[in-house]
N, C-alpha and C positions, 0 to 999 in steps of 0.2 A: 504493500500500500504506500502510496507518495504522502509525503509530510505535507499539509497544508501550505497554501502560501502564505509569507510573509505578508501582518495586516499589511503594510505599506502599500502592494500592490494594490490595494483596494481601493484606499485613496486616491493613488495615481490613477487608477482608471473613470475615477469621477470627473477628475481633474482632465483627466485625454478628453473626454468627451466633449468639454466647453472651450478648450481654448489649443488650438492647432499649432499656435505658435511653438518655435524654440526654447527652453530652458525653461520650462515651466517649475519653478520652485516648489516643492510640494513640505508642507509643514507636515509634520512626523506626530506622530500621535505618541503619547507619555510612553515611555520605556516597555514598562508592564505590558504595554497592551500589544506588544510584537513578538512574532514567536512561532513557532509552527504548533501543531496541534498532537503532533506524537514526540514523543521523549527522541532526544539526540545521544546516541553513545559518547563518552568522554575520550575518543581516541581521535585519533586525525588518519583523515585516508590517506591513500595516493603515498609514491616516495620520493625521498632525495636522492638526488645524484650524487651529490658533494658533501658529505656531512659539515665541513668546514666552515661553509654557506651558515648555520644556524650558531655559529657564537655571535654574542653579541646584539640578535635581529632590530633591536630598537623600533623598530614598526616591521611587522610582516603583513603583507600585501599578496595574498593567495589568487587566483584565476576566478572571477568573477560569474558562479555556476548558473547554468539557466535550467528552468524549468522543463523544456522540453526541446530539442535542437531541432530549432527549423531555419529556412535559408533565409536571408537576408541580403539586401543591398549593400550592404556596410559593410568594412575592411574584414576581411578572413571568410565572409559566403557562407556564415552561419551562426547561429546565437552561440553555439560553445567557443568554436573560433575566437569571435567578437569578446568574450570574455574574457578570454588571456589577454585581447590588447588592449583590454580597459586599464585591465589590471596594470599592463607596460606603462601605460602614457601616466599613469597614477604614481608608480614608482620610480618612473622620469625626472616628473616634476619636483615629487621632494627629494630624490636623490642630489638633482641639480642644482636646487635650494642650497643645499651645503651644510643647514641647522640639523637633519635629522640623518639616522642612520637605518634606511629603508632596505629591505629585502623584498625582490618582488619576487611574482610568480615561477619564472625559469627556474628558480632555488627553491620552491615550495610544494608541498604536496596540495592536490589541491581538496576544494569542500564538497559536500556535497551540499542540493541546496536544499534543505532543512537545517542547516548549521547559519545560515546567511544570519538568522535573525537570534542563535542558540548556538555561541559559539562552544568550542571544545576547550573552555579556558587550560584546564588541568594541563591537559599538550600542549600547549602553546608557553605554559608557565613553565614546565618541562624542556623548552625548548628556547628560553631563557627572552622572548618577546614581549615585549614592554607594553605596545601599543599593536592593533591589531584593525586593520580595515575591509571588511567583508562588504559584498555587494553582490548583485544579481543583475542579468538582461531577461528583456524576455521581448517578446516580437508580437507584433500587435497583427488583426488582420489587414489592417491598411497600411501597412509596411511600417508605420512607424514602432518606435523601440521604446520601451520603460525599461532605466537603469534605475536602481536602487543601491544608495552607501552610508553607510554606519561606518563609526568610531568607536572601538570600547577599548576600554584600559583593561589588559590584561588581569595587571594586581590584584584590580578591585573586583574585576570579573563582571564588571557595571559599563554601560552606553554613556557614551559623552556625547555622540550626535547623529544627527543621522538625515539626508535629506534625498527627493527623488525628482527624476527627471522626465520629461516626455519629450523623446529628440527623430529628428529627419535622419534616415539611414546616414547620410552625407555628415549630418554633423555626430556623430557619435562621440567624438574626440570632443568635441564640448563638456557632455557628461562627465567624461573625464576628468578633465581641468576641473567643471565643477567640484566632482568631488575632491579632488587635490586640491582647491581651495579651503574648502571645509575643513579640513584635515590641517591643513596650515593655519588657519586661522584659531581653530581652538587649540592648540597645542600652544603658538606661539604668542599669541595674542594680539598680533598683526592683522594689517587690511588685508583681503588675497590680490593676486596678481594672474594668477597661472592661465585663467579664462582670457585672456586680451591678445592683442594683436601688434606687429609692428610692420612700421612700413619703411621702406628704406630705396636705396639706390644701386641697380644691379649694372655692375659693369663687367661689358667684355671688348673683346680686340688689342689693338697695338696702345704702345702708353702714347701715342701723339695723334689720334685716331679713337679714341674710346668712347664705346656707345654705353649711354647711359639711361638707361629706363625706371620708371617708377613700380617697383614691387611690394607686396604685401605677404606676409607667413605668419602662422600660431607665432604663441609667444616662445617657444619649444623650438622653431623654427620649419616645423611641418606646415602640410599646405601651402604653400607656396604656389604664387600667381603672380605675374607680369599683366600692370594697369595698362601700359602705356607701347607705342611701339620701336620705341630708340629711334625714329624719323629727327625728332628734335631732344635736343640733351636737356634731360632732367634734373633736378637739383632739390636739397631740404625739404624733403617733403614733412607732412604734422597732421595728425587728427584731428578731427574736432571735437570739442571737451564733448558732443553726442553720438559720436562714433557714427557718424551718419557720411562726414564726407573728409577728405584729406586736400587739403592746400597746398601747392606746391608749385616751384619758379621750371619755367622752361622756357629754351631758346630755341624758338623756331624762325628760320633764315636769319639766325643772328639778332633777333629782338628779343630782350627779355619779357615776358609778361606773368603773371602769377594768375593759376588757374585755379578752380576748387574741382576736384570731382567727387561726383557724389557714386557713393556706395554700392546703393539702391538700384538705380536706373543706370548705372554705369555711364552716365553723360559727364562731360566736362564744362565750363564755365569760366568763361572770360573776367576777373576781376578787374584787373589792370593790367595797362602796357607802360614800362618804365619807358622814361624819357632819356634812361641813361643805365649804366647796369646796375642791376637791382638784386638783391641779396634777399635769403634768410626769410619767407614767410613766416608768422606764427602768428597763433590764435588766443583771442582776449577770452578768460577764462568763461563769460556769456556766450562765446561763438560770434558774437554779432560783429565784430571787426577784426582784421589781420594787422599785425605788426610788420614793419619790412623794412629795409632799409635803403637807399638810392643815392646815384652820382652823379653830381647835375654842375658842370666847370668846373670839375676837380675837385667838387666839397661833398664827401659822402655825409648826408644823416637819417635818423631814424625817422618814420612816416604810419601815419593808421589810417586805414581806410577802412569804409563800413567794406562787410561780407557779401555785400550785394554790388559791390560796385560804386562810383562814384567818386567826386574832390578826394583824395588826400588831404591828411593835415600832418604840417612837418613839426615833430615834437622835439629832435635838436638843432643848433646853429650854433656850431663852433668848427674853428681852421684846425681841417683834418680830416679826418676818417670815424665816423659810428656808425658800428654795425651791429646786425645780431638785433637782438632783444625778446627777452621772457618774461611773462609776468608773473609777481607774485600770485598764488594762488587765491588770495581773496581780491584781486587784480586792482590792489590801490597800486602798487610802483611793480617800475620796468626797471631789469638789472639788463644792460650791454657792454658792449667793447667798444672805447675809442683810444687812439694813438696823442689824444688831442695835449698829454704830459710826452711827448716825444717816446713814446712807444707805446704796443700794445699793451690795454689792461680794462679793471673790470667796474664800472660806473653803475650807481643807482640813482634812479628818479622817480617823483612821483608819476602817474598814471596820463596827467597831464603835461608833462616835462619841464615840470618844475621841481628846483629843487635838487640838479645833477652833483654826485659827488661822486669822487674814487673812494674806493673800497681796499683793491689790492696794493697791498706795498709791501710785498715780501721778496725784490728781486726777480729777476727775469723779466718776461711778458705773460699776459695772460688773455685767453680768448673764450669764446665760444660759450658763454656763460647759460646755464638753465636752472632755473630754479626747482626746487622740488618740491614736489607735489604736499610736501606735509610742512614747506613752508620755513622750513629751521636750518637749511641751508643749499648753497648754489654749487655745483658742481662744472667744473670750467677744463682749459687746457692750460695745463702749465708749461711754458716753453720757454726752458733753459739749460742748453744744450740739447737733450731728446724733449718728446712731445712726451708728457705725462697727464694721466687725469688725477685731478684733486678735487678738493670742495674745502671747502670753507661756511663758516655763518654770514647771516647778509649784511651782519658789520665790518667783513672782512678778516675776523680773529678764526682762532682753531683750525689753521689749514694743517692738510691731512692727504698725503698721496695717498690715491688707489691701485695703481701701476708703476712700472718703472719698467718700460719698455724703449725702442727706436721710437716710435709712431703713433703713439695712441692721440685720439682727437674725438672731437664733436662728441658730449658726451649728452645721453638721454636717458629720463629717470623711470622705473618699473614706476606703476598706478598705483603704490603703497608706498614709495621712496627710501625703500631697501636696497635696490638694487642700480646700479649706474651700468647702464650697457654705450657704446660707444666702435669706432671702429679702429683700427692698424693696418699699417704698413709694415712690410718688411721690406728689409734694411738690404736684403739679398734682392730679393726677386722686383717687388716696388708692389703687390699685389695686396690687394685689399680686403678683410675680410671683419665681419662683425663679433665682438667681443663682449663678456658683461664681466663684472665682478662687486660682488658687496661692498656695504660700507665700512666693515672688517679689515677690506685690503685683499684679504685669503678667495680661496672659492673662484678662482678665474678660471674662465672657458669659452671656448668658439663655436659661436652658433652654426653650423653647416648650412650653406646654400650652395644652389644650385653654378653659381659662380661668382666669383669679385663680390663685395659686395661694401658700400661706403653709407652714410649720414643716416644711421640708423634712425627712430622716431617711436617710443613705446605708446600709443595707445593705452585711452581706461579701459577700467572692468567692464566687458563687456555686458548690456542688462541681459 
């Protein structure tokens, strides 16, 4: 006889019924009330390969069982399949984190699914696991999927959370992240990140010749999609605080202009044509105007224009160079770069461009400044001698390398402002590739694309 399903499902399919959309959040019903309906053995099935694998597991993440294996649209061609690479993309994400020490499914035996909701704590305490994340798929008749994930703490032998999804075969990998959020978020105490997106600039060809297109990939760097068609060279691209559309400069027959394109409809939109070359879009934390910057007789300064087009208003006037510009997140002041003290460095002002002061004075130059999302400090380029990423607070105290490579630049913050991802050069070949690393310092790694890839741009959580 098969073990009841987990209540959860029960919910979710209420929830399927009304609302067809992605990521449907489904609130969990009290602890108690989940479970299957016939007693769970205290053993754990399935085997390991590697005994070695289970010192230590600090979160084990077993293959996420299904109810019954039927085919599916979704990666692997079937609900059992699809489960192991829930399980993957789950033990990806906090492996990659750097804060936990996950074991995923490849190294686990796996559950069966009457344990999803009754787990086998004794085995798993035996097996020296800390934390423990169980889940299930199951395949609906109109192709779409109900994922289900819980948290329990081993120790205690008690749920810490647990939430469910209703997803498009295509997006499965959401669920995922979903639950990788979860999981991050109660453990650490942090905003999530792992659901969002970045958008950046894919380069290939000769270095005097290089086509440069506007692409987009999970935050993981999967899915991956090229916007644009390398016709005309792309540059800085940025979301919008709705995730709705990305802004971004291109030269097409040599004119700069800054276009939005949107998401949705995959059209694009003319905002403005520079009257000179134009730098650096970015968006006011409302969406409703772009920041940029423009060189009009040799005097570069910072400029806003609404989202829809229209006048610019020039918000510096000083002999020199300002570029760049980020806002604070509750978007009273703009922190940028100007040369206008005989080299590069990093200036704050109010919203209306009043009020400019330098901030950096710690030697070298400094560029490319972003603020971070949680608002307590800007993370920049530091260049003296090699290109390093730092940050600093937005009084310019507590500077703090994060790298110390040839190359690193243009850096851009994860949607909870843990993480600074950014991109490198090597010093051998000259080839470009995207990079992140905590605020730690530690925990460095290269996002894999599909080629070159420069001025990365993290995207929020997505809703």
């Amino acid at each position: 006889m098969k073990p009841a399903l987990p209540s959860l499902l029960t919910v979710l399919a209420l929830v399927a019924m009304s609302a067809p959309a992605f990521a449907q959040r489904v609130p969990g019903a009290s602890p108690s009330a989940a479970g299957p309906a016939e007693p769970v053995d205290e053993g754990l099935s399935g085997s390991v390969t590697d005994e070695s694998e289970w010192q230590d597991l600090g979160i084990a993440i077993p293959a996420f069982p299904t109810n019954a294996m039927l085919p599916t649209a979704a990666d692997g061609g079937n609900t059992e399949a699809l489960g192991r690479n829930l399980a993957r993309v789950i033990y990806g994400d906090l492996k990659n984190n750097g804060l936990f020490k996950p074991v995923g499914p490849d190294a686990l035996p796996g559950i069966a699914y009457g344990e999803v909701t009754a787990p086998a704590f004794q085995g798993w305490r035996g097996r020296s696991a800390e934390m423990l994340v169980h889940g299930f798929v199951k395949a609906a008749a109109d192709g779409r999927l109900t994922v289900g994930c819980y948290l329990y703490d081993v120790a205690l032998g008690s749920e810490l959370a647990r939430q469910g999804y209703v997803v498009k075969p295509e997006e499965w990998r959401r669920a995922a992240h979903k639950c990788a959020d979860m999981v991050y978020a109660r453990l650490s105490g942090e905003s999530p990140f792992f659901d969002s997106k970045i958008a950046y600039i894919a380069e290939t060809g000769p270095k005097d010749r290089r086509r440069k297109q506007l692409a987009i990939m999970d935050s993981d760097g999967a899915n991956h999609r090229f916007i644009t068609n390398g016709q005309a060279t792309t540059l800085t691209p940025r979301y919008s605080p709705d995730y709705s559309k990305i802004a971004y400069l291109s030269y097409l027959n040599g004119t700069p202009r800054i276009y939005v394109y949107d998401i949705g409809s995959g059209q694009q939109r003319l905002v403005t044509e520079g009257k000179g070359p134009t730098f650096a879009p970015r968006w006011a934390p409302d969406g409703k105007s772009i920041l940029y910057s423009m060189a009009i007789a040799g005097n570069t300064d910072v400029y806003r224009v609404s989202a829809m087009g229209g006048e610019s208003v020039r918000l510096t006037d000083s002999p020199g160079i300002d570029v760049g510009g980020s806002y604070s997140p509750d978007g009273s002041k703009i922190v940028f770069e100007s040369d206008r003290s005989g080299s590069q460095q990093v200036y704050v002002m109010n919203v209306d461009g009043t009020n400019q002061k330098r901030v950096s004075f710690f030697g070298g130059r400094a560029a490319t400044p972003e603020w971070s999302p949680r608002g307590d400090q800007i993370a920049f380029t530091h260049i003296a001698g090699n290109l390093r990423i730092a940050v600093m607070n937005p009084g310019g105290g507590e500077l703090r390398y994060l790298t110390d490579s040839w190359q690193d630049e243009a850096p851009t913050w994860s949607p909870n402002g843990r993480i600074v991802q950014f991109f490198r050069t090597a010093k051998s070949t000259g080839r470009t590739s995207i990079w992140q690393v905590d605020l730690t310092g530690r925990n460095e790694r290269r996002l894999n694309t599909p080629v070159d890839a420069s001025d990365p741009a993290w995207g929020p959580v997505l809703p």
